[in-house]
Backbone of each chain as nested JSON, in Angstrom:
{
  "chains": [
    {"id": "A", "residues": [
      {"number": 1, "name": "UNK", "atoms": {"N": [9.14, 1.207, -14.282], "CA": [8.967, 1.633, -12.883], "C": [9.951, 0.888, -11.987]}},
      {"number": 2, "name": "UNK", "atoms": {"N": [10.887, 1.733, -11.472], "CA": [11.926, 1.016, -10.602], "C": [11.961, 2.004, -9.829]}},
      {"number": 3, "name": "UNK", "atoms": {"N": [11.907, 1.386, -8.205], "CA": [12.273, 2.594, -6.88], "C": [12.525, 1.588, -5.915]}},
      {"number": 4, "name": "UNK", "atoms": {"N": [13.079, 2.384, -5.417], "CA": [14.03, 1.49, -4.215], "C": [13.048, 1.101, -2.766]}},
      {"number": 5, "name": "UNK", "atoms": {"N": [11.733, 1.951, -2.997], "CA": [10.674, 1.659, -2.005], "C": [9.763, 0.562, -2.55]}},
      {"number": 6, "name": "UNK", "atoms": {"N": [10.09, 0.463, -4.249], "CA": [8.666, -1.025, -4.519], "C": [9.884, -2.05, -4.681]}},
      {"number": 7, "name": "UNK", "atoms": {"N": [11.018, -1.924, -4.418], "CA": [12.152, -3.04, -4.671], "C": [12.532, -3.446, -2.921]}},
      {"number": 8, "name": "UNK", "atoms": {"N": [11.99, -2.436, -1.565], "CA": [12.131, -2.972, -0.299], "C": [11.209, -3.911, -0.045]}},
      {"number": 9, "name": "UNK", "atoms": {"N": [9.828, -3.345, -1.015], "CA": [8.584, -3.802, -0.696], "C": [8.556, -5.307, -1.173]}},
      {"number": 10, "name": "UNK", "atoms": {"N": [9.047, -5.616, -2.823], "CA": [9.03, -6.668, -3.316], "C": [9.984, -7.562, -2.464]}},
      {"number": 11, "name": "UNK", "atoms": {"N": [10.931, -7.112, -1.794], "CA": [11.954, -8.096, -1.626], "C": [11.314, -9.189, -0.07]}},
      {"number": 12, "name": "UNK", "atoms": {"N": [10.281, -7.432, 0.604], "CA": [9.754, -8.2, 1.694], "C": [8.67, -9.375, 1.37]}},
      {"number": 13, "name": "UNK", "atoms": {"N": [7.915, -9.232, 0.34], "CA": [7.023, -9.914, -0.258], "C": [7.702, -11.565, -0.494]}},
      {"number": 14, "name": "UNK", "atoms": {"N": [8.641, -11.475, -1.352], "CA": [9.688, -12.584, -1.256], "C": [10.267, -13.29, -0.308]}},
      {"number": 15, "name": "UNK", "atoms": {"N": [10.465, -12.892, 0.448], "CA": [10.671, -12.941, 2.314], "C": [9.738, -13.746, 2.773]}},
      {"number": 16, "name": "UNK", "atoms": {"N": [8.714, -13.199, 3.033], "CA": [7.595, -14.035, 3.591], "C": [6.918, -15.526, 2.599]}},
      {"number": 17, "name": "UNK", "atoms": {"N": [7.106, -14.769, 1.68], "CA": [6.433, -15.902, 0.719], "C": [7.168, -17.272, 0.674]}},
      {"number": 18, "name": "UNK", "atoms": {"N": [8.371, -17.036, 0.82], "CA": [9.352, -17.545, 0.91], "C": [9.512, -18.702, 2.359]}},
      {"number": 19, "name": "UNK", "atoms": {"N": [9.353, -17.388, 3.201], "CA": [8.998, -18.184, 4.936], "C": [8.178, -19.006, 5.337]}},
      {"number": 20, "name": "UNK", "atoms": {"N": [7.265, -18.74, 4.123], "CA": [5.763, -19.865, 4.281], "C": [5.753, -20.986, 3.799]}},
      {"number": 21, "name": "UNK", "atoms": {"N": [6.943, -21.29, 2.738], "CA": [7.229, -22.333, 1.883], "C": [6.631, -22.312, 0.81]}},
      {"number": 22, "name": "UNK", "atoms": {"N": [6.283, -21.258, 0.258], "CA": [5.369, -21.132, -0.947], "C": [6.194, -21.179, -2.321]}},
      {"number": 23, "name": "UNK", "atoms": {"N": [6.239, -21.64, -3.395], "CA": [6.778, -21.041, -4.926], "C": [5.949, -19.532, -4.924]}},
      {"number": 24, "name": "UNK", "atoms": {"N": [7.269, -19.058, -5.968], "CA": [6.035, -18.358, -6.635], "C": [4.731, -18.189, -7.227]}},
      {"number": 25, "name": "UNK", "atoms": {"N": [4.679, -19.426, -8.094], "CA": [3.902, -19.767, -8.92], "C": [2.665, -20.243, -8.124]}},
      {"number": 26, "name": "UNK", "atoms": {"N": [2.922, -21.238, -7.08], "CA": [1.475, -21.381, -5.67], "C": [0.841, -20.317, -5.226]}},
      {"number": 27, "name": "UNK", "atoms": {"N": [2.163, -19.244, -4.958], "CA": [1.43, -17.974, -4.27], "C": [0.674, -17.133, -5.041]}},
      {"number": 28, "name": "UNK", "atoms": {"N": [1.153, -16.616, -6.416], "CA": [0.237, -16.747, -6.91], "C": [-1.358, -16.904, -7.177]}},
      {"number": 29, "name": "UNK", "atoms": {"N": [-0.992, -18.009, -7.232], "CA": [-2.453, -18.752, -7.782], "C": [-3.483, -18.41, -6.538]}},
      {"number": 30, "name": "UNK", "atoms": {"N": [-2.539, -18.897, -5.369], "CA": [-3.344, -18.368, -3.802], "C": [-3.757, -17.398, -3.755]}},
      {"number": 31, "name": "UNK", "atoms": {"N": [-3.182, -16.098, -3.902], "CA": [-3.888, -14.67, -3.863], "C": [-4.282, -13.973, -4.656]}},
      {"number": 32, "name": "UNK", "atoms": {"N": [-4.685, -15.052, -5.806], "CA": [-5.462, -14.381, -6.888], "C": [-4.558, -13.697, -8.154]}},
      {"number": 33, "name": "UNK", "atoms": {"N": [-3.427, -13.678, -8.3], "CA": [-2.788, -12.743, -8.765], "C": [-2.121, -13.316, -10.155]}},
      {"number": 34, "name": "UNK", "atoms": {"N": [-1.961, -13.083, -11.222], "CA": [-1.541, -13.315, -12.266], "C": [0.121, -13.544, -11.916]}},
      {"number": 35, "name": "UNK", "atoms": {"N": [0.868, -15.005, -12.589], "CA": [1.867, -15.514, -12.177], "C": [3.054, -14.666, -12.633]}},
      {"number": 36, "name": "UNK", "atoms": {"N": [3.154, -14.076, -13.222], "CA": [3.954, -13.094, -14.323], "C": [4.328, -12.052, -13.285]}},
      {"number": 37, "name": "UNK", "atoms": {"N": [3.011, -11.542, -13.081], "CA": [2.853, -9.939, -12.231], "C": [3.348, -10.231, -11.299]}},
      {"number": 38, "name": "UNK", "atoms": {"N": [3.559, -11.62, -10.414], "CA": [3.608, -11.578, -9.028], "C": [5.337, -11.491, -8.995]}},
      {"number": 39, "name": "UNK", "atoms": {"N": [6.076, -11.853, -10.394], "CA": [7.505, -11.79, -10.324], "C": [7.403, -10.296, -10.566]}},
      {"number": 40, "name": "UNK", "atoms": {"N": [6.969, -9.858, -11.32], "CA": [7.031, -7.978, -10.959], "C": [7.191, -7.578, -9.877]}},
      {"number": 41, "name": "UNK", "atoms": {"N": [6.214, -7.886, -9.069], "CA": [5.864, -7.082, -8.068], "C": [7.101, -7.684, -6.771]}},
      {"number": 42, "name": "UNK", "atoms": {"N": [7.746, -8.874, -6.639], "CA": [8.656, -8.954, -6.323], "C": [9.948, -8.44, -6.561]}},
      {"number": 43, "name": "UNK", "atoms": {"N": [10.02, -8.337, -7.86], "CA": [11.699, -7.814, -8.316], "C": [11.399, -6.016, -8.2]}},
      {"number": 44, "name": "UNK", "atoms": {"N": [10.142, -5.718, -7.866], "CA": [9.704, -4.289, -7.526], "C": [9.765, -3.063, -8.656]}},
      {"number": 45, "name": "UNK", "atoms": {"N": [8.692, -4.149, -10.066], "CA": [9.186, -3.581, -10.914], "C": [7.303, -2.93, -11.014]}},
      {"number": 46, "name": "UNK", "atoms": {"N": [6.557, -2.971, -10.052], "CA": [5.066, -2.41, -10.042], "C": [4.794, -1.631, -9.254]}},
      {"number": 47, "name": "UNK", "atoms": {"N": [3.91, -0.702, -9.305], "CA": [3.815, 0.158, -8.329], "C": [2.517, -0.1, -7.795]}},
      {"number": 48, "name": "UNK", "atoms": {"N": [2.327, -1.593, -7.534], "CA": [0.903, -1.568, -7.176], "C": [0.02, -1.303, -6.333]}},
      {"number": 49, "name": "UNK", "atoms": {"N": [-0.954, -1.647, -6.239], "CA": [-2.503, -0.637, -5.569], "C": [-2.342, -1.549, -4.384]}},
      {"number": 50, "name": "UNK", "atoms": {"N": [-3.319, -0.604, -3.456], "CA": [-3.563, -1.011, -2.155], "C": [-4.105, -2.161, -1.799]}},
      {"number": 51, "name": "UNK", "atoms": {"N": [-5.236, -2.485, -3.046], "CA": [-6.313, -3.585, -2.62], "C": [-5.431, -4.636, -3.441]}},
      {"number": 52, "name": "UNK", "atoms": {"N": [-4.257, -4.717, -3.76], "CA": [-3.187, -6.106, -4.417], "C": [-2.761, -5.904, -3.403]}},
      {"number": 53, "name": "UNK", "atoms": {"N": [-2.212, -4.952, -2.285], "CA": [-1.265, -5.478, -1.054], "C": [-2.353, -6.035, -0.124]}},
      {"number": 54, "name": "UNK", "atoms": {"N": [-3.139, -5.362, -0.087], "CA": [-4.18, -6.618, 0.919], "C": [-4.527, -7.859, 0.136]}},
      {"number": 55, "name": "UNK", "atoms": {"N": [-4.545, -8.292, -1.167], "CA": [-4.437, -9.602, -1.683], "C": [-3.912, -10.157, -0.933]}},
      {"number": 56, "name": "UNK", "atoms": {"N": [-2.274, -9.678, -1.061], "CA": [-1.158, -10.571, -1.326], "C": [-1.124, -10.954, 1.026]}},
      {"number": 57, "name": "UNK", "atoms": {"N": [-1.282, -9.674, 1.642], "CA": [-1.28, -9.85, 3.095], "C": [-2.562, -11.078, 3.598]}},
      {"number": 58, "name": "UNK", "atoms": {"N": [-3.554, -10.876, 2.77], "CA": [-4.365, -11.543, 3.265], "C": [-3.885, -13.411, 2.957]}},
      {"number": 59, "name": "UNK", "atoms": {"N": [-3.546, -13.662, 1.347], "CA": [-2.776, -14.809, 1.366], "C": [-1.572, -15.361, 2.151]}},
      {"number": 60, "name": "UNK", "atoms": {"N": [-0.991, -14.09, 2.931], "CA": [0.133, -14.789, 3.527], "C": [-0.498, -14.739, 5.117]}},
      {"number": 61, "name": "UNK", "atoms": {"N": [-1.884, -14.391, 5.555], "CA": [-2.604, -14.462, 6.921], "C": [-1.731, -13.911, 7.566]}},
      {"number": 62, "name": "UNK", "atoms": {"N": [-1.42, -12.495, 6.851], "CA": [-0.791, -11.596, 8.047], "C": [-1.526, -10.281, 7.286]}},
      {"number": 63, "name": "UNK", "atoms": {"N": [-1.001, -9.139, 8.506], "CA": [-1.362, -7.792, 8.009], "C": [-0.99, -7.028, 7.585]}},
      {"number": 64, "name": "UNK", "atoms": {"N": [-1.653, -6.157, 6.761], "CA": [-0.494, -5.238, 5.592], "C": [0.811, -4.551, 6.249]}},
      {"number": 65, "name": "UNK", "atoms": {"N": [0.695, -4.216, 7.358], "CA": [1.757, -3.666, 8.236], "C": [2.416, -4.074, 7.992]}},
      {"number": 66, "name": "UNK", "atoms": {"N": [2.95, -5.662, 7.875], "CA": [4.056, -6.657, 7.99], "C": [4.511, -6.893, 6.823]}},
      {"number": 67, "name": "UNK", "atoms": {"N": [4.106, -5.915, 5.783], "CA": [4.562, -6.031, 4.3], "C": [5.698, -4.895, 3.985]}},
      {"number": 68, "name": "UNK", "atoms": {"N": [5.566, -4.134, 5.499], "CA": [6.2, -3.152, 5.091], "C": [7.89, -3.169, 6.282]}}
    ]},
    {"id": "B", "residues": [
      {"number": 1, "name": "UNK", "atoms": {"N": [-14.799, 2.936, -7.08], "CA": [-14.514, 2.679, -6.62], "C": [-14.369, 2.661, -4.729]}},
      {"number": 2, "name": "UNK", "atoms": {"N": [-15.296, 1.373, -4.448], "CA": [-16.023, 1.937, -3.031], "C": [-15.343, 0.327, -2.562]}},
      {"number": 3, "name": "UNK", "atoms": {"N": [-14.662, 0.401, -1.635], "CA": [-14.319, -1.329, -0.4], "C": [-14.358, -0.887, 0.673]}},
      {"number": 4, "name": "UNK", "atoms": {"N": [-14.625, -1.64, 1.42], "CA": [-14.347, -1.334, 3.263], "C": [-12.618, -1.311, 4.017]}},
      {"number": 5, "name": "UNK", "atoms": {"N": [-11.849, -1.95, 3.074], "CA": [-10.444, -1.664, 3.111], "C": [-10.33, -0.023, 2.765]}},
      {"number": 6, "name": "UNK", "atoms": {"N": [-10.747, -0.014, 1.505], "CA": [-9.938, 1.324, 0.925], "C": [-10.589, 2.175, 2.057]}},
      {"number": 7, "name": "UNK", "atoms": {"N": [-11.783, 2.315, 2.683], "CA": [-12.471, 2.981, 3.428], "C": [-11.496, 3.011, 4.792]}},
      {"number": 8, "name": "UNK", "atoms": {"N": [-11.352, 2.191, 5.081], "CA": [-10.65, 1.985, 6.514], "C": [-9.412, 2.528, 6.631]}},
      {"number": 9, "name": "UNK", "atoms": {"N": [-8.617, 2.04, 5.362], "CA": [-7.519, 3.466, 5.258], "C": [-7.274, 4.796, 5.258]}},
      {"number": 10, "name": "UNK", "atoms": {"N": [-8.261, 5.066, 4.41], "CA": [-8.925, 6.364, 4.247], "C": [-9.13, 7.202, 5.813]}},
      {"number": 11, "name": "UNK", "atoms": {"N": [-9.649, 6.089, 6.187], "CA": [-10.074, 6.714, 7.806], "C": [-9.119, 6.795, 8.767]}},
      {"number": 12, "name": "UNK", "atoms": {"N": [-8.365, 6.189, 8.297], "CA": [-6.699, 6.194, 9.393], "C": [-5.741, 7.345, 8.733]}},
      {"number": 13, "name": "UNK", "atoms": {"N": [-6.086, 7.273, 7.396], "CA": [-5.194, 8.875, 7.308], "C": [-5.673, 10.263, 7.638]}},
      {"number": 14, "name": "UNK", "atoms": {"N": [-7.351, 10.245, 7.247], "CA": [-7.507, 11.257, 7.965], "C": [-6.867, 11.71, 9.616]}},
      {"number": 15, "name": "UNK", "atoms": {"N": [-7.574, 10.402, 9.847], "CA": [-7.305, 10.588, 11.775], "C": [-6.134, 10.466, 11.968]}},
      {"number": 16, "name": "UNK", "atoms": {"N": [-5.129, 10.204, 11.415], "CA": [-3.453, 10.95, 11.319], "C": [-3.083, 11.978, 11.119]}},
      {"number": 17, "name": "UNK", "atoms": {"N": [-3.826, 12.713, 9.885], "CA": [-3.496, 13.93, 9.652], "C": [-3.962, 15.005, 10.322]}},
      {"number": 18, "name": "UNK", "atoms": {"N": [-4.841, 14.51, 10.973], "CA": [-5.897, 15.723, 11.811], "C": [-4.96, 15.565, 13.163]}},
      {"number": 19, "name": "UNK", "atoms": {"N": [-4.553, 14.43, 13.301], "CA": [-3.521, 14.055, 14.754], "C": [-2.38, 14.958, 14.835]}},
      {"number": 20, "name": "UNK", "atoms": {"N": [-2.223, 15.417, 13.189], "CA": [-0.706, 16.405, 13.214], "C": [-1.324, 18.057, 12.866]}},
      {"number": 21, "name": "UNK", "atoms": {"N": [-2.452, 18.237, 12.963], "CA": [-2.958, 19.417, 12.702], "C": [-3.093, 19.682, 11.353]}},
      {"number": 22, "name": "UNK", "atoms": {"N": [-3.14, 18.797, 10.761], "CA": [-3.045, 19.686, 9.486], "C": [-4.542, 19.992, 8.294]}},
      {"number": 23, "name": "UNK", "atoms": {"N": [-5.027, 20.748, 7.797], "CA": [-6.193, 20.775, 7.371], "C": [-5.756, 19.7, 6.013]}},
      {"number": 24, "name": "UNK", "atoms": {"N": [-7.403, 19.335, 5.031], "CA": [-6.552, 18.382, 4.046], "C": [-6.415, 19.166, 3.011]}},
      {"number": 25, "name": "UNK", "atoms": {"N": [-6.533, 20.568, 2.594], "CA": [-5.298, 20.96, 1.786], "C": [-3.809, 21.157, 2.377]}},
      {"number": 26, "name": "UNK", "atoms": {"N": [-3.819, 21.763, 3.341], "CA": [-2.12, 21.85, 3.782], "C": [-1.574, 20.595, 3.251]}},
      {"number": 27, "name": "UNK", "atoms": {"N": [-2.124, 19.391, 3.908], "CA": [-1.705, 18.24, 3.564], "C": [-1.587, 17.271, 2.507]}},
      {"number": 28, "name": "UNK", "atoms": {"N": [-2.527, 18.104, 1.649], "CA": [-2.576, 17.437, 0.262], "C": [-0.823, 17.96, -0.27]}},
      {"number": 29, "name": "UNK", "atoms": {"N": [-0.813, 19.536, -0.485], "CA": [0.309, 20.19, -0.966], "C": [1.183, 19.535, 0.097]}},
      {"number": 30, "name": "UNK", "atoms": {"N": [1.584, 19.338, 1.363], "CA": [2.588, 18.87, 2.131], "C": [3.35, 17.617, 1.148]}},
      {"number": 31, "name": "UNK", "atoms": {"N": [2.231, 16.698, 0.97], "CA": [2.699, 15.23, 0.249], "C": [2.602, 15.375, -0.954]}},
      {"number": 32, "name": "UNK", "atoms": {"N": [2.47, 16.664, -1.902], "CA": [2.582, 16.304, -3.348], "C": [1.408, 15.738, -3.885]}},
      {"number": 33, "name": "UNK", "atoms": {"N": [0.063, 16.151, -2.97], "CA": [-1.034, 15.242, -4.177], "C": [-2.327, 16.079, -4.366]}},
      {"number": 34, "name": "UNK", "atoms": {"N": [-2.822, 15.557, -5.281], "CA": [-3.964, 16.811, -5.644], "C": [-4.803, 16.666, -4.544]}},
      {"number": 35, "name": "UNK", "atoms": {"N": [-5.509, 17.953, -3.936], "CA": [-6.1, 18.483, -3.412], "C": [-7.552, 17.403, -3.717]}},
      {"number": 36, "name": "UNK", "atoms": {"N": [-7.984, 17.768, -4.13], "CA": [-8.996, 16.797, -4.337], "C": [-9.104, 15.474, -4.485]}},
      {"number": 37, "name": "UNK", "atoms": {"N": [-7.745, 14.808, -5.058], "CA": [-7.154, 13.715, -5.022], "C": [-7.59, 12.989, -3.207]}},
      {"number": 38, "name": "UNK", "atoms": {"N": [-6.646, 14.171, -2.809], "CA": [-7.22, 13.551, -1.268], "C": [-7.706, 13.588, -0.213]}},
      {"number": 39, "name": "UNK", "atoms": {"N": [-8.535, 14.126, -1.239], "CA": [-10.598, 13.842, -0.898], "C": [-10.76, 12.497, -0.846]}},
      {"number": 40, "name": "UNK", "atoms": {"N": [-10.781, 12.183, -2.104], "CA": [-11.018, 10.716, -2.664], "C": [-10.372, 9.647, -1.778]}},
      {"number": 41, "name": "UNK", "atoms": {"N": [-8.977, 10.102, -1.369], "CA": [-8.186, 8.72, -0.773], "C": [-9.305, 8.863, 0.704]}},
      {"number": 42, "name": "UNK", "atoms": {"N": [-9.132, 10.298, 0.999], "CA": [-9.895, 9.518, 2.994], "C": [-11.095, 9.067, 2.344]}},
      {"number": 43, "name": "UNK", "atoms": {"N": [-11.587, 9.365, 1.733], "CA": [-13.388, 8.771, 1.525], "C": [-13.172, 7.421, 0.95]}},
      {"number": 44, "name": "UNK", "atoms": {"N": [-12.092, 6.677, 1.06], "CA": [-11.725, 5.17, 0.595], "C": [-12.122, 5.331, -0.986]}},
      {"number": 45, "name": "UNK", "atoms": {"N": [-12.229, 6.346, -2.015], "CA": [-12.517, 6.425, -2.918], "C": [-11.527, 6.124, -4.38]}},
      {"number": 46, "name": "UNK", "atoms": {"N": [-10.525, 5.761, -3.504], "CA": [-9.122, 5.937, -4.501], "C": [-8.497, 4.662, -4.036]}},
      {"number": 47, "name": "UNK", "atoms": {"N": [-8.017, 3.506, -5.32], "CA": [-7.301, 2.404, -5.083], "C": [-5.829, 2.851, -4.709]}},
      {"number": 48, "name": "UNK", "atoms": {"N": [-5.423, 3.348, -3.953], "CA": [-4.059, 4.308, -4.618], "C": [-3.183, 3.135, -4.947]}},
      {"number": 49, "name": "UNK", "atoms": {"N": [-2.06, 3.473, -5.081], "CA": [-0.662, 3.186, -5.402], "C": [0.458, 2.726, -4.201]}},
      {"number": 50, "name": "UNK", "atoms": {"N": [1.629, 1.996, -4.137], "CA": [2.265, 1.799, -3.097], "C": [2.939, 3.006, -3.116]}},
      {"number": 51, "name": "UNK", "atoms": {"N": [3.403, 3.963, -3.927], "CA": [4.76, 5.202, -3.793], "C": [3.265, 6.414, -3.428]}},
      {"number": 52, "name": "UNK", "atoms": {"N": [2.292, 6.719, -4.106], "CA": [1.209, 7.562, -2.793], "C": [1.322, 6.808, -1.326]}},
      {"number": 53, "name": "UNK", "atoms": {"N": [0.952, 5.826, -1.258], "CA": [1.244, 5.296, -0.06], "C": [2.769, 5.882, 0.965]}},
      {"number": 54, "name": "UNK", "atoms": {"N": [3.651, 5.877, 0.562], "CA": [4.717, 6.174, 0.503], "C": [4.81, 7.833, 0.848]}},
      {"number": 55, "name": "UNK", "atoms": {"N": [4.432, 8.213, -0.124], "CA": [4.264, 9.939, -0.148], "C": [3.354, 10.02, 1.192]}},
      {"number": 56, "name": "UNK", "atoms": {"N": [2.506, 9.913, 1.389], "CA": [1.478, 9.968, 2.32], "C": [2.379, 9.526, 3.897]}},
      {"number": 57, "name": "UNK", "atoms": {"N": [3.163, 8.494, 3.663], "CA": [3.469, 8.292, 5.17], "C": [4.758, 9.221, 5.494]}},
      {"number": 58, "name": "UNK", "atoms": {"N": [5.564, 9.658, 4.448], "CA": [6.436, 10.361, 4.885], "C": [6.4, 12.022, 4.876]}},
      {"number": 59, "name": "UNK", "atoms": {"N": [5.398, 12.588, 4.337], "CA": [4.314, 13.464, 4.769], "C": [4.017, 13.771, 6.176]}},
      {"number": 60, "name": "UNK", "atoms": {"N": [4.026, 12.193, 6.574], "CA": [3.349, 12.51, 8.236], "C": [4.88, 11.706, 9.115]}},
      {"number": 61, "name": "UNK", "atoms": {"N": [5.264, 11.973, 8.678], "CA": [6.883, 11.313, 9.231], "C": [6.788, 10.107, 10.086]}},
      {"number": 62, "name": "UNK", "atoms": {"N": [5.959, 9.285, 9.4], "CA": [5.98, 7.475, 10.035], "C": [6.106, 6.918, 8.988]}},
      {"number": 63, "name": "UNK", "atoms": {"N": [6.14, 5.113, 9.363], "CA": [6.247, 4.093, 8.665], "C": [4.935, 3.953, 7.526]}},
      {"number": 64, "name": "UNK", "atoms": {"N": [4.812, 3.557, 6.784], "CA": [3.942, 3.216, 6.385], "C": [3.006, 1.868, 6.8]}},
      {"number": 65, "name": "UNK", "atoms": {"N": [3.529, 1.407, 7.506], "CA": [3.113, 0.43, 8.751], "C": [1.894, 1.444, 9.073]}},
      {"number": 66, "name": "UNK", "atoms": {"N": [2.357, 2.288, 9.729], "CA": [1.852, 3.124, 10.572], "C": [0.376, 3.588, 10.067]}},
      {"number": 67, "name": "UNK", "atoms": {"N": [0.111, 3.588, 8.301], "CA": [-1.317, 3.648, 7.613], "C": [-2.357, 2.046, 8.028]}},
      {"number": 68, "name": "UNK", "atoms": {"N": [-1.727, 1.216, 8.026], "CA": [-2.776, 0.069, 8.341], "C": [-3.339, 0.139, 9.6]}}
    ]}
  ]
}
């Protein structure tokens, strides 16, 4: 699974995660998410579900809007 | 599959799509998704996907921002 809309999405994910001072591997662990998957879902290789983007928004205490 | 997220989305696409007139078959076939399929998404019944997500907002010609 590669598209240029879960590779804008991952890159924003990276962005913020990034802005917060987080590793990967912290953020992670923070929003519940398996450490592996969360490099997926960055390099925008997942097409994942709604209730993982509110995971991941709710760990970074912003709103899904801002993921996009 | 029942959350108060998936619900709350659910409820913002309806009240988008009804905002552009459209009944929810027109709009199912508009975005490419089964008819009954999205039943399930307004009734928060469906975890969807980020590229439905996707389909769904450019369907209604906004951001996907614009679903949260």
């Amino acid at each position: 699974m590669r598209d240029p809309k879960l590779q804008a999405f991952g890159q924003r994910v990276r962005e913020l995660r990034k802005e917060q001072g987080y590793s990967q591997e912290q953020f992670a662990d923070l929003a519940g998410l398996d450490r592996s998957y969360m490099g997926h879902i960055e390099r925008g290789e997942k097409n994942i579900t709604l209730l993982k983007i509110y995971q991941i928004s709710h760990a970074l205490n912003l709103s899904p809007k801002d993921l996009f």
